[in-house]
C-alpha atoms as a printed R data frame, in Angstrom:
    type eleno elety resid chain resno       x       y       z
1   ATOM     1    CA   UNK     A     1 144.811 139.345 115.746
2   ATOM     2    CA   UNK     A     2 141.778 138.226 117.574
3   ATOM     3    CA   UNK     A     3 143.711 137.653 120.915
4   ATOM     4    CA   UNK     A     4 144.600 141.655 119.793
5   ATOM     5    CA   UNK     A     5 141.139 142.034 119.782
6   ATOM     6    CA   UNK     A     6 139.751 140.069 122.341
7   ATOM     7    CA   UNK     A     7 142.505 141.837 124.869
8   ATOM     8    CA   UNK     A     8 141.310 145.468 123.694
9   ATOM     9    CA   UNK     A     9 137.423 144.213 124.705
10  ATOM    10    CA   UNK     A    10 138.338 142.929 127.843
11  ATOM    11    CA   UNK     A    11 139.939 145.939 128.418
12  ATOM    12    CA   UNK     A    12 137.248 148.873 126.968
13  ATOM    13    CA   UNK     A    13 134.775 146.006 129.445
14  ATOM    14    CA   UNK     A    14 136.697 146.818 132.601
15  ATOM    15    CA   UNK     A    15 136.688 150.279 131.784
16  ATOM    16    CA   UNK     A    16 132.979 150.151 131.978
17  ATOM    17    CA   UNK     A    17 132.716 148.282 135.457
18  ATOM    18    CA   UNK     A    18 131.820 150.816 137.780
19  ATOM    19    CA   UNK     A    19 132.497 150.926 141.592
20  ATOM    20    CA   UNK     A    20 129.295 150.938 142.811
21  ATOM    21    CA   UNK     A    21 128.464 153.005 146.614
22  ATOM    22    CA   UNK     A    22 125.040 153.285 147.333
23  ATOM    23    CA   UNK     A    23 124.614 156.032 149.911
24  ATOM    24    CA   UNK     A    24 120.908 156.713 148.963
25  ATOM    25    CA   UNK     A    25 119.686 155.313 152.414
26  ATOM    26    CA   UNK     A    26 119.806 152.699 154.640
27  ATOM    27    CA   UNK     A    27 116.680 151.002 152.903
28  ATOM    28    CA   UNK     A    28 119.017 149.745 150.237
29  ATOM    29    CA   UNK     A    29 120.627 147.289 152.395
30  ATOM    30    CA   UNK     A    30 120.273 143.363 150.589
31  ATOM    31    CA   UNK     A    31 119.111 140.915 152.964
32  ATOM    32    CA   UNK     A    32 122.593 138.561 154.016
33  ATOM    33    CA   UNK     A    33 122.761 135.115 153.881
34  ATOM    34    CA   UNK     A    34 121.878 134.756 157.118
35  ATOM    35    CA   UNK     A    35 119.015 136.577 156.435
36  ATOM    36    CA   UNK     A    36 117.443 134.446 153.469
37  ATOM    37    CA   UNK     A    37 119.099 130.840 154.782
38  ATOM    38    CA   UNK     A    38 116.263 132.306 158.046
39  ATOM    39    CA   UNK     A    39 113.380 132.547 155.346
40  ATOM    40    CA   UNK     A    40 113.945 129.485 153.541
41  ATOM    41    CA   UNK     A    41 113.963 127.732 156.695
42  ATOM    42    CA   UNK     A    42 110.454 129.873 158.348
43  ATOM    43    CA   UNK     A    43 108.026 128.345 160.249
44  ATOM    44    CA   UNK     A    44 104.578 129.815 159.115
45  ATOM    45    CA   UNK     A    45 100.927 129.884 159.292
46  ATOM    46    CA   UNK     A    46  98.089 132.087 158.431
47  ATOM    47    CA   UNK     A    47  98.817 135.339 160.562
48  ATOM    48    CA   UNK     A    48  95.874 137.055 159.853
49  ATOM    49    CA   UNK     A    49  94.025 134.337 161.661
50  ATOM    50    CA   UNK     A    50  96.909 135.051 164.369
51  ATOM    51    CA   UNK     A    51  98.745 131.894 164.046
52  ATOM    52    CA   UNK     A    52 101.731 132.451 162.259
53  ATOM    53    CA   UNK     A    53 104.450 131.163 164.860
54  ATOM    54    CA   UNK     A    54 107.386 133.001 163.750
55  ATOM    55    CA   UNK     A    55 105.632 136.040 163.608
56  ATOM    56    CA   UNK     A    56 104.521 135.930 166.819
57  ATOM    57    CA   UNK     A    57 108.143 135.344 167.976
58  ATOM    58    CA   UNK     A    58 109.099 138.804 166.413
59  ATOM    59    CA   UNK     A    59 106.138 140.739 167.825
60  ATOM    60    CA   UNK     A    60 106.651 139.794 171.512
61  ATOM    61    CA   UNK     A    61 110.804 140.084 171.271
62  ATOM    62    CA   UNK     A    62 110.434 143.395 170.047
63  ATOM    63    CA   UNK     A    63 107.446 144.701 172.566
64  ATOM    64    CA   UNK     A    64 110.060 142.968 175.168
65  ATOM    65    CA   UNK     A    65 112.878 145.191 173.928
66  ATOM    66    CA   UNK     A    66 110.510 148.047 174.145
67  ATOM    67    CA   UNK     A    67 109.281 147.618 177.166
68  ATOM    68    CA   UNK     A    68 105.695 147.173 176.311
69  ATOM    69    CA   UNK     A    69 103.099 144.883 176.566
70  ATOM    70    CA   UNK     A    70 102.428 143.641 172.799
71  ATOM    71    CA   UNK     A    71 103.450 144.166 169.364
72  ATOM    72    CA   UNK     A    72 102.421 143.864 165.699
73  ATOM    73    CA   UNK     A    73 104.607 143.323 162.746
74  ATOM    74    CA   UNK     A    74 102.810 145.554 159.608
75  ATOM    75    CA   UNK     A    75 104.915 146.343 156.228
76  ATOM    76    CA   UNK     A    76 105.998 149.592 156.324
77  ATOM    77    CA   UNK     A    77 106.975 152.513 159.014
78  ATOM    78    CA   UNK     A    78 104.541 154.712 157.033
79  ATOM    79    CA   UNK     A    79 101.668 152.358 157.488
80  ATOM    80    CA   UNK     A    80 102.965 151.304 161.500
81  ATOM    81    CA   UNK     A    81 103.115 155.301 162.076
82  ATOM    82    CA   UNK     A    82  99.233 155.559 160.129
83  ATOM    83    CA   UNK     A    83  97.988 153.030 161.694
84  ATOM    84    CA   UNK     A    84  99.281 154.211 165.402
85  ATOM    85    CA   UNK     A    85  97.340 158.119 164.460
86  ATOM    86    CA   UNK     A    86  94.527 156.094 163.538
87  ATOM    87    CA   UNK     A    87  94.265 154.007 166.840
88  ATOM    88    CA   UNK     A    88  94.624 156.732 169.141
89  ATOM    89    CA   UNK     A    89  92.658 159.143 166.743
90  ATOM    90    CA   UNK     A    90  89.463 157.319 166.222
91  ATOM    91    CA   UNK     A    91  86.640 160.268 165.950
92  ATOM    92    CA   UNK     A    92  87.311 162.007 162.423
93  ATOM    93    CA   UNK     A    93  88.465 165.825 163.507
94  ATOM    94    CA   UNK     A    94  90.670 164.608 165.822
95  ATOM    95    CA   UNK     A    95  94.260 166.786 165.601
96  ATOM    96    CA   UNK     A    96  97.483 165.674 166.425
97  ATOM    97    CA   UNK     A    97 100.760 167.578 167.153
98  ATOM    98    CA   UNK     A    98 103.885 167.038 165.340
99  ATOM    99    CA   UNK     A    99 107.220 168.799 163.584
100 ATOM   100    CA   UNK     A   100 107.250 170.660 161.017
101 ATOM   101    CA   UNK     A   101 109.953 168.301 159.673
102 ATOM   102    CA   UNK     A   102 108.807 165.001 161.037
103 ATOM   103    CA   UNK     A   103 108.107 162.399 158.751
104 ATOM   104    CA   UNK     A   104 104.736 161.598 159.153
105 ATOM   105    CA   UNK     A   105 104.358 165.346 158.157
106 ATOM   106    CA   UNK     A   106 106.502 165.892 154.871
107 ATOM   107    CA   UNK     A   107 106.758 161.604 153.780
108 ATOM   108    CA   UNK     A   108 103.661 159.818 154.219
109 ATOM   109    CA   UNK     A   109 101.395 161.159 151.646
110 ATOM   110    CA   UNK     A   110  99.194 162.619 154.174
111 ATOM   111    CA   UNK     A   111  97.622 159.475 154.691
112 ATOM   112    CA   UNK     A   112  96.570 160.662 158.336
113 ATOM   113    CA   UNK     A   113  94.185 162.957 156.653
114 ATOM   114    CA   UNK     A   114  93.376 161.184 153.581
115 ATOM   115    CA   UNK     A   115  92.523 158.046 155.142
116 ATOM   116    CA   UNK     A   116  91.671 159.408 158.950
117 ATOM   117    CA   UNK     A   117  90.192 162.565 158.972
118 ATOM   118    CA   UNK     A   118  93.110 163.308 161.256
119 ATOM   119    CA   UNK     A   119  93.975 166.826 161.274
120 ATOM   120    CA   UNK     A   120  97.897 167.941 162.109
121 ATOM   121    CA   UNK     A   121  99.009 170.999 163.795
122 ATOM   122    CA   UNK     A   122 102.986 171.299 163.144
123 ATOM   123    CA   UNK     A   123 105.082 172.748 165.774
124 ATOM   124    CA   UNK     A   124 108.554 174.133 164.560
125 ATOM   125    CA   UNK     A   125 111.384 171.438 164.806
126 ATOM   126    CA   UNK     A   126 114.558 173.003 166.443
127 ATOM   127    CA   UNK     A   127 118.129 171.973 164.328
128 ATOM   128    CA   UNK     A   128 118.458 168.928 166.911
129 ATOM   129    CA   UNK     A   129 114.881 167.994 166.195
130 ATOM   130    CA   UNK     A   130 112.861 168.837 169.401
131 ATOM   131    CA   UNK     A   131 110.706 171.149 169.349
132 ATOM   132    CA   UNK     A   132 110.653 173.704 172.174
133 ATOM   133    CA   UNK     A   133 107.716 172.698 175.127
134 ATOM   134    CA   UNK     A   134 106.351 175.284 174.987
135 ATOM   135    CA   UNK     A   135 104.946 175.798 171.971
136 ATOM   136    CA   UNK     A   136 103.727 172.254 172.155
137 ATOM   137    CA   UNK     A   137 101.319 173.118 175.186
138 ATOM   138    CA   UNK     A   138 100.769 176.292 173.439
139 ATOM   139    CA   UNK     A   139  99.806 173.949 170.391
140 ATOM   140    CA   UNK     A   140  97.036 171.796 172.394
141 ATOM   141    CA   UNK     A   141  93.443 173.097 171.816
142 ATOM   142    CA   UNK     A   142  91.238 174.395 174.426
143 ATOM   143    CA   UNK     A   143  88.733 171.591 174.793
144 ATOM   144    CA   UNK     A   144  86.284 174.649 176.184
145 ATOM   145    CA   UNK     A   145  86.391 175.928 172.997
146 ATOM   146    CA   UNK     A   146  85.364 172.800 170.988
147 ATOM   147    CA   UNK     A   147  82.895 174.279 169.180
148 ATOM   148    CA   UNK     A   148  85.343 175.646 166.877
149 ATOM   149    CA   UNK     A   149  88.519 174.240 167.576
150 ATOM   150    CA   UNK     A   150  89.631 170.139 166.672
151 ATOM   151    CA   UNK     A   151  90.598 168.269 169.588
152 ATOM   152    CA   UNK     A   152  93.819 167.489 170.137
153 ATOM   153    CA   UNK     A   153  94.252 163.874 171.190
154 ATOM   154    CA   UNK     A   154  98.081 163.056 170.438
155 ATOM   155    CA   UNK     A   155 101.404 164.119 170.133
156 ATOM   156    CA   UNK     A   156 104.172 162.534 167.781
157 ATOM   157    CA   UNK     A   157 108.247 162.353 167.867
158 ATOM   158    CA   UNK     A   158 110.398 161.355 166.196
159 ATOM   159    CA   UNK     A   159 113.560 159.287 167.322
160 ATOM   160    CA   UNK     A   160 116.366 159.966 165.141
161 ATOM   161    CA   UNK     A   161 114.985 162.952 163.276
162 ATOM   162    CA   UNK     A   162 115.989 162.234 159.689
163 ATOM   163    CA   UNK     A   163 115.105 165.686 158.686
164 ATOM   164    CA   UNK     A   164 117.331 167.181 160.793
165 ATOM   165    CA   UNK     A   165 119.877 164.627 160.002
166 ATOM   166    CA   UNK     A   166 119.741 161.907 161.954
167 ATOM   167    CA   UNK     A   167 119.802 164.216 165.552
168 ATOM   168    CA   UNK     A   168 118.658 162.098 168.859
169 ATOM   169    CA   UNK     A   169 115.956 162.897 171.234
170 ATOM   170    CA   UNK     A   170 117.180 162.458 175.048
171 ATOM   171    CA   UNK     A   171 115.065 160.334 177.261
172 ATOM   172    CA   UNK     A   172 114.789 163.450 179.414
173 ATOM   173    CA   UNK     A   173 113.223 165.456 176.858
174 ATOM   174    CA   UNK     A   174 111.135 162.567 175.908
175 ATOM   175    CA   UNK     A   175 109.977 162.289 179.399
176 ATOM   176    CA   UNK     A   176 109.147 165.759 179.723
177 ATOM   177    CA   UNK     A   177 106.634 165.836 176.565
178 ATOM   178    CA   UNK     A   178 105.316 162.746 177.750
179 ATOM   179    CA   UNK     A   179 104.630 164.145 181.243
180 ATOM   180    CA   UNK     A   180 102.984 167.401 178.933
181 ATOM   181    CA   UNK     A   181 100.837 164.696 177.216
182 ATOM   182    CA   UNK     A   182  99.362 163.208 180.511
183 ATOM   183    CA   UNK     A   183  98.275 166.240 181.920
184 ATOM   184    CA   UNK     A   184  96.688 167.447 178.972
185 ATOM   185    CA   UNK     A   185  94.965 163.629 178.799
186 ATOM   186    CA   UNK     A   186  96.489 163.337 175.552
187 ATOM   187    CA   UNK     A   187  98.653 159.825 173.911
188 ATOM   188    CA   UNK     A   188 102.285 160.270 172.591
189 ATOM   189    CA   UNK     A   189 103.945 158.231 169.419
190 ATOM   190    CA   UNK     A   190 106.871 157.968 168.621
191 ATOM   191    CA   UNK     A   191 107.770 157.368 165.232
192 ATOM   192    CA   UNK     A   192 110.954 154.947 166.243
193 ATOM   193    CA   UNK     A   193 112.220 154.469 162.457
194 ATOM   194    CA   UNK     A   194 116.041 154.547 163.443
195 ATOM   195    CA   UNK     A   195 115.192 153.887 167.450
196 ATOM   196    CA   UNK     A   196 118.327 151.918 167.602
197 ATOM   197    CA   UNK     A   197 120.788 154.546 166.013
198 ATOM   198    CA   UNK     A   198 119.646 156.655 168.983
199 ATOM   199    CA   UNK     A   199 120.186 154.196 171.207
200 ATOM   200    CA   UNK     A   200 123.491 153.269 170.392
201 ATOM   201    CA   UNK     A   201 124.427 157.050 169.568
202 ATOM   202    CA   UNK     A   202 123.194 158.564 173.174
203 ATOM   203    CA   UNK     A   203 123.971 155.041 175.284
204 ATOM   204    CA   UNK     A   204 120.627 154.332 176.061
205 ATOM   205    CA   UNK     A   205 118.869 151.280 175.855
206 ATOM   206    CA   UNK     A   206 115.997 151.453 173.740
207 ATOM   207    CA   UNK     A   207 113.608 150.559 176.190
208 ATOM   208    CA   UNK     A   208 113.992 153.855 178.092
209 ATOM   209    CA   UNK     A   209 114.122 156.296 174.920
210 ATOM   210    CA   UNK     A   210 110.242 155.361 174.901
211 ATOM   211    CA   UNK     A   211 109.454 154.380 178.668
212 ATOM   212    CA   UNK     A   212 106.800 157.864 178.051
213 ATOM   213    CA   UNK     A   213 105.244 156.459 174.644
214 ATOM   214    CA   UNK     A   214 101.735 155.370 174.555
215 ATOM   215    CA   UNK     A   215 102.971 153.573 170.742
216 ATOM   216    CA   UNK     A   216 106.605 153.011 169.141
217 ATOM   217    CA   UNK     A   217 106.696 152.384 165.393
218 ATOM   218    CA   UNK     A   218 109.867 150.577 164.845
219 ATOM   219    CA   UNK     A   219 111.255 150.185 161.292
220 ATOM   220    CA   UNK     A   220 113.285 146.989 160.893
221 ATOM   221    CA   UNK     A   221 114.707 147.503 157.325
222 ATOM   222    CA   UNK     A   222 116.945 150.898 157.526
223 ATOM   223    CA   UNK     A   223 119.303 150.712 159.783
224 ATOM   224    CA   UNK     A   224 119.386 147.156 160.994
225 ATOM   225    CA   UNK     A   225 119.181 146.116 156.817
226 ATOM   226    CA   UNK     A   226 116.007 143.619 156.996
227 ATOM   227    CA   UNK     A   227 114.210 143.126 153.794
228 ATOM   228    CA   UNK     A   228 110.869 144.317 154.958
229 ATOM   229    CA   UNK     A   229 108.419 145.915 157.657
230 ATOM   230    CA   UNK     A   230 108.443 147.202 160.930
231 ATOM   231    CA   UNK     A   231 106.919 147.137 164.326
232 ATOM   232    CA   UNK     A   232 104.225 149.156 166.429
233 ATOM   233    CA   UNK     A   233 104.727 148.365 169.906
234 ATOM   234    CA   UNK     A   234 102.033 149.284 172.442
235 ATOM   235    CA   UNK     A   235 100.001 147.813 175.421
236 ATOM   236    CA   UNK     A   236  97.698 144.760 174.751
237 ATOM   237    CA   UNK     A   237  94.365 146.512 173.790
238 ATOM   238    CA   UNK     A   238  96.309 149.146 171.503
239 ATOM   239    CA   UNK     A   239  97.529 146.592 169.832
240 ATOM   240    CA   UNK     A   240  94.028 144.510 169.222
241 ATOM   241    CA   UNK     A   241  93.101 147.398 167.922
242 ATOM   242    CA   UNK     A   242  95.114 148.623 165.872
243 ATOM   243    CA   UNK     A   243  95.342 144.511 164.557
244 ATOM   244    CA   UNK     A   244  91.687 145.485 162.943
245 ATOM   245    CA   UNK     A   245  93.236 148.515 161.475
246 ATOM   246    CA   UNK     A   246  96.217 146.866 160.098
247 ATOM   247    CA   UNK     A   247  93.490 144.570 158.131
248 ATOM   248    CA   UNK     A   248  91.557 147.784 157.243
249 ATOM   249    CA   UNK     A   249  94.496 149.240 155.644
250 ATOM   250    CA   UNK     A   250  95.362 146.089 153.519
251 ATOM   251    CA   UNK     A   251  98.410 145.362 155.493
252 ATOM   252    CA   UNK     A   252  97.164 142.120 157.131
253 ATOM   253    CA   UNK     A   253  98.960 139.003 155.377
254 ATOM   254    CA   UNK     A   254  99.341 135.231 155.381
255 ATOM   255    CA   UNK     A   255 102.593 133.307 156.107
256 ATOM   256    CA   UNK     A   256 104.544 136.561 156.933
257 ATOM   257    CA   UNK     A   257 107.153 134.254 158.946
258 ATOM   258    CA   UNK     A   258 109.360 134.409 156.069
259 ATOM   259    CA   UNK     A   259 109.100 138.413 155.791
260 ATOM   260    CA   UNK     A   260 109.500 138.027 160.185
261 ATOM   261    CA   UNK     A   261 112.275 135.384 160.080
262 ATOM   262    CA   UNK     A   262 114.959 137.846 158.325
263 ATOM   263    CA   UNK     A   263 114.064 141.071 160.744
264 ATOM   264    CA   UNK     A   264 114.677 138.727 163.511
265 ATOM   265    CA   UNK     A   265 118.280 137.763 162.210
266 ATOM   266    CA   UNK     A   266 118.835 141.097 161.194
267 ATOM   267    CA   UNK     A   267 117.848 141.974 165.144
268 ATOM   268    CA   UNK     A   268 121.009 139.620 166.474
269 ATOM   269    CA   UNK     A   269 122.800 140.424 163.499
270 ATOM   270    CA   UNK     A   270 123.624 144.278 162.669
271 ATOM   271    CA   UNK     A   271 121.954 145.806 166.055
272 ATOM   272    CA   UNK     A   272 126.174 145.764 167.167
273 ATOM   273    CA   UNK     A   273 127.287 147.317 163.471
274 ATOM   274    CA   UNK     A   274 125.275 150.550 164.272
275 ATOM   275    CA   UNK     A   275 128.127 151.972 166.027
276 ATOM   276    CA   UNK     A   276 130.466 151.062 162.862
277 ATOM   277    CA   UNK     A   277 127.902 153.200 160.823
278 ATOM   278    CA   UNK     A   278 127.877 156.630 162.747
279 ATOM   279    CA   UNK     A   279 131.645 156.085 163.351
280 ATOM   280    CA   UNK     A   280 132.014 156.293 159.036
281 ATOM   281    CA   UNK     A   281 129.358 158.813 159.071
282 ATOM   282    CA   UNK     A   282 131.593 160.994 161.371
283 ATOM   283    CA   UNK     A   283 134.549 160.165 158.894
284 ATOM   284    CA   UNK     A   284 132.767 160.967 155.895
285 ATOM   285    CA   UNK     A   285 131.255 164.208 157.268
286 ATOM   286    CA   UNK     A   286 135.141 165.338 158.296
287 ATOM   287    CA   UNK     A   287 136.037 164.235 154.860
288 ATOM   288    CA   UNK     A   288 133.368 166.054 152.859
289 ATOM   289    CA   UNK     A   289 134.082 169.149 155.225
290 ATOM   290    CA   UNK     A   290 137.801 169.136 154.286
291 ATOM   291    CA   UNK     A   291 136.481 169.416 150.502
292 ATOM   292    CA   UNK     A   292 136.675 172.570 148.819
293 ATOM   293    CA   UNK     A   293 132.860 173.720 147.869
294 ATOM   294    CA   UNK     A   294 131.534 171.931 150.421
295 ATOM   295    CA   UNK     A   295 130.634 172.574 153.872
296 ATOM   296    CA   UNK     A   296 129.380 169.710 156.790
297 ATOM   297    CA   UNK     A   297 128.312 170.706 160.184
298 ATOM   298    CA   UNK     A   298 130.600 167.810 161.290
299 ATOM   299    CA   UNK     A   299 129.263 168.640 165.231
300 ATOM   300    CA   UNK     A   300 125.712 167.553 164.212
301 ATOM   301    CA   UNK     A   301 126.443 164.024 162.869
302 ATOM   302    CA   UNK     A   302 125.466 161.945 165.693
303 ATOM   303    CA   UNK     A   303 124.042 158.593 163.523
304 ATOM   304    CA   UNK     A   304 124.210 157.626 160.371
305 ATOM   305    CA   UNK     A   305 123.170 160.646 158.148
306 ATOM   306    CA   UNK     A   306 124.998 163.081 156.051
307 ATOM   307    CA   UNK     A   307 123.894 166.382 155.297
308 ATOM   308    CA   UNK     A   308 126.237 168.385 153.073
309 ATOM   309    CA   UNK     A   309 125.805 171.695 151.632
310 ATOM   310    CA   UNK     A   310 127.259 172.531 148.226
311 ATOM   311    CA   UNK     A   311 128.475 176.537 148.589
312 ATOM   312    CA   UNK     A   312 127.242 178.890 145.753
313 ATOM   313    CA   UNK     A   313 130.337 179.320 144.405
314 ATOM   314    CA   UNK     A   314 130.575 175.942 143.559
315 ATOM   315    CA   UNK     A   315 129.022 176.622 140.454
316 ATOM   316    CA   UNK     A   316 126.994 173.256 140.453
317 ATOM   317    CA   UNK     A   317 123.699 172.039 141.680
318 ATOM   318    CA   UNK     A   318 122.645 169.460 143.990
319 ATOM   319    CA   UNK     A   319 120.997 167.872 140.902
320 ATOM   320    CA   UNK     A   320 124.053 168.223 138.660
321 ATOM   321    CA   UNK     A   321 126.270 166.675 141.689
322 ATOM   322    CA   UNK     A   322 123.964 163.795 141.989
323 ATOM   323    CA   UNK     A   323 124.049 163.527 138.089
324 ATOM   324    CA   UNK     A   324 128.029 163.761 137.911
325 ATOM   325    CA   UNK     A   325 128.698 161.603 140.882
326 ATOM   326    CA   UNK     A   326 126.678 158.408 139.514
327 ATOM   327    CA   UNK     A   327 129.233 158.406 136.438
328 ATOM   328    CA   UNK     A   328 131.079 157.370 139.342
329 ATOM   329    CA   UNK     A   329 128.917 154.591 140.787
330 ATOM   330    CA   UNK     A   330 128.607 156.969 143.604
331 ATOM   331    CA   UNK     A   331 124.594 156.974 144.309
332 ATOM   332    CA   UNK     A   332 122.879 159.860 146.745
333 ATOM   333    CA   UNK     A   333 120.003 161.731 147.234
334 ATOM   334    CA   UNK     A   334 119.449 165.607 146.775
335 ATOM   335    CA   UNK     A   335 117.882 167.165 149.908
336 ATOM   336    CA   UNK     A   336 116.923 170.573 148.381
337 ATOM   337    CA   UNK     A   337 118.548 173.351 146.812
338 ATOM   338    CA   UNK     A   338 122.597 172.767 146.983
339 ATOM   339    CA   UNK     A   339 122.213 170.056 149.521
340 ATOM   340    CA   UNK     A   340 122.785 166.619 149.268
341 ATOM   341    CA   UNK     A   341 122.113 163.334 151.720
342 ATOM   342    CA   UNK     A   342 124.159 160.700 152.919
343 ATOM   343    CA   UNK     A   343 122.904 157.682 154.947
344 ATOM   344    CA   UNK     A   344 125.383 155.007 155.945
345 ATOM   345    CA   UNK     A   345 124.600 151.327 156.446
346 ATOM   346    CA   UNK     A   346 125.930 148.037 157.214
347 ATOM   347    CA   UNK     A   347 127.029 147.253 153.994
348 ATOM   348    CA   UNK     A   348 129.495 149.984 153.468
349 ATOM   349    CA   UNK     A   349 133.033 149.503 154.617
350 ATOM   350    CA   UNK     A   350 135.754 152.325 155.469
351 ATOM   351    CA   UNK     A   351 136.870 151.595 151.802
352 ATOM   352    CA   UNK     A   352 133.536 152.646 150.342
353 ATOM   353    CA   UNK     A   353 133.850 155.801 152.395
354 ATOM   354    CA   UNK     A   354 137.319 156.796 150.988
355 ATOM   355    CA   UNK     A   355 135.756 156.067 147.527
356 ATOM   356    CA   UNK     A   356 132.930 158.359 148.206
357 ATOM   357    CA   UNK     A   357 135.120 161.176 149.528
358 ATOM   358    CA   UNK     A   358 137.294 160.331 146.228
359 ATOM   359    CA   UNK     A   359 134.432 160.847 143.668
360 ATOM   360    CA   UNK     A   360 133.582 163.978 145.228
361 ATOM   361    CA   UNK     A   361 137.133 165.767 144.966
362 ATOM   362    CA   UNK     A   362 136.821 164.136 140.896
363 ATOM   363    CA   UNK     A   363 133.247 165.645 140.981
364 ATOM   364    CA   UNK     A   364 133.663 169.228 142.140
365 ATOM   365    CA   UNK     A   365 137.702 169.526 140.253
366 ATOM   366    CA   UNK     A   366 135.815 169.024 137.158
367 ATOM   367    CA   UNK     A   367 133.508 171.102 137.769
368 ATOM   368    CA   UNK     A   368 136.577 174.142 138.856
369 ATOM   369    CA   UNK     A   369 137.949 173.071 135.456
370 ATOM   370    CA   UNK     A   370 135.307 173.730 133.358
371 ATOM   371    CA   UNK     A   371 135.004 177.447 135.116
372 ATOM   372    CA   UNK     A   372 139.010 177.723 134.520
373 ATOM   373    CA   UNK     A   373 139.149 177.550 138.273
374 ATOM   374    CA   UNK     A   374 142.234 176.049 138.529
């Protein structure tokens, strides 16, 4: 009787284990063992006092790989992209030029205004996420005018554009808004969160992507899977200052060689895997497109992101979909009404992939068999 019994719990207790595929992002990523054996092993000192040896290491390999002059490790790309406005924006009023579905627009709290007095002037992002040249010069203030008008002072990209799912930026159309910066007299940023999926994407090394940045914020922990923080590349004095702002903001800290030691593994370790990830993105998206309900624009994955969009007669929402499809230890993100996100990373395999596709066809069947869509 109680092996009877014990046998039925172990059983009901499998039933309960749940595959679990995290698809949220590539932020979810746990560092490997690399990673940690790297920051129990760190050798640190107070950085904020500029010592900190290890951090130092990770600063001036990623300016190399840049191809700038200096860098400075902070914790987050929304405070490396805040702190970049801020350094080349430092009279309150200043504006700034950016997308309408750039990051630093929609995701960072407005913390260029709150916190700068920066003022933004969005220019419509195209589907591939440039926006047209045009309407960026027609975008910069007339300095004669100042008496009523901001001044404009920079202009940010972004390299991939998440918002438009994960589309790259040419080095060619780079240059040319760069070359549109100069003659105005104004800076260009780049906010580089996944730099390196457009580098490995187009076939570019990184360095040239952002040859025509003044500043390159450079996010370490989505798709190359390090714990924490990114980088803001620049030249020498752009960096000393934006060093004081970094304090300003709260974001200098001590011994960060631990935080520094696992983005530099994760640098020689996953910078290869990126390809891996866009090739299961491009599965996925031909998976999900095969999927009655569902519809991918399978010609616009060029990374690591997913958008799909759930058709009306689907009869479900991209809340209810997100809902249904953690029952199955399938975890993603909505991205407005009846669409849904998808960001690959390192740690999913081809298998996780096939699972994903699986709980989808389980998701929207039960949904057709509820309707008595059969």
């Amino acid at each position: 009787m109680f092996l009877l019994e014990t046998g039925l719990l172990i059983a009901c207790s499998v039933k309960m284990v749940v595959r679990t595929v995290d698809l949220r992002s590539d932020t979810v990523t746990k560092p490997t063992e690399a990673m940690r054996n790297a920051m129990a092993n760190a050798e640190v000192d107070d950085d904020v006092l500029g010592y900190d040896p290890t951090a130092q290491r990770l600063e001036a390999e990623m300016a190399r790989i840049m191809g700038k002059e200096a860098g400075l490790f902070v914790p987050s790309g929304t405070m490396g992209n805040l702190i970049s406005v801020l350094t080349h924006c430092q009279i309150r009023g200043s504006e700034i030029i950016l997308g309408d579905y750039s990051h630093i627009h929609i995701y960072e709290n407005g913390g260029i205004s709150t916190l700068g007095g920066v003022h933004p002037r969005t220019v419509k992002n195209n589907e591939d996420g440039t926006m047209d040249l045009d309407l960026i010069e027609a975008a910069i203030r007339d300095p004669s005018f100042e008496i009523c008008y901001p001044t404009t002072r920079l202009i940010c990209l972004e390299n991939s554009q998440a918002h438009s799912g994960g589309r790259c930026l040419s080095a060619e159309y780079t240059d040319k808004v760069g070359e549109l910066a100069k003659k105005y007299g104004l800076k260009l940023h780049i906010d580089g969160a996944r730099i390196f999926n457009a580098s490995v994407a187009l076939g570019v090394p990184v360095h040239r992507l952002v040859q025509a940045a003044d500043s390159v914020s450079v996010c370490l922990s989505k798709g190359l899977g390090a714990p924490v923080g990114s980088v803001v590349v620049g030249s020498k004095s752009f960096i000393a200052r934006a060093k004081i702002l970094r304090k300003t903001l709260g974001g200098g800290m001590r011994q960060i060689g631990v935080l520094c030691a696992a983005a530099f593994t994760a640098l020689q370790e996953n910078l290869v895997k990126l390809e891996g990830d866009h090739r299961k993105a491009k599965i996925l998206a031909a998976e999900l497109n095969k999927i009655k309900g569902l519809k991918v624009d399978v010609a616009t994955v060029e990374t690591n992101i997913v958008y799909c969009d759930i058709l009306k007669g689907s009869r479900i929402s991209e809340t209810e979909l997100v809902k249904t499809l953690e029952q199955y230890g399938l975890l993603i993100l909505p991205e407005g009404p009846l669409r849904v996100r998808f960001v690959l990373h390192h740690q999913i395999s081809e298998s996780d992939v096939h699972y994903a596709v699986s709980c989808l066809q389980r998701a929207l069947a039960g949904v057709a068999e509820e309707n008595g869509d059969k």
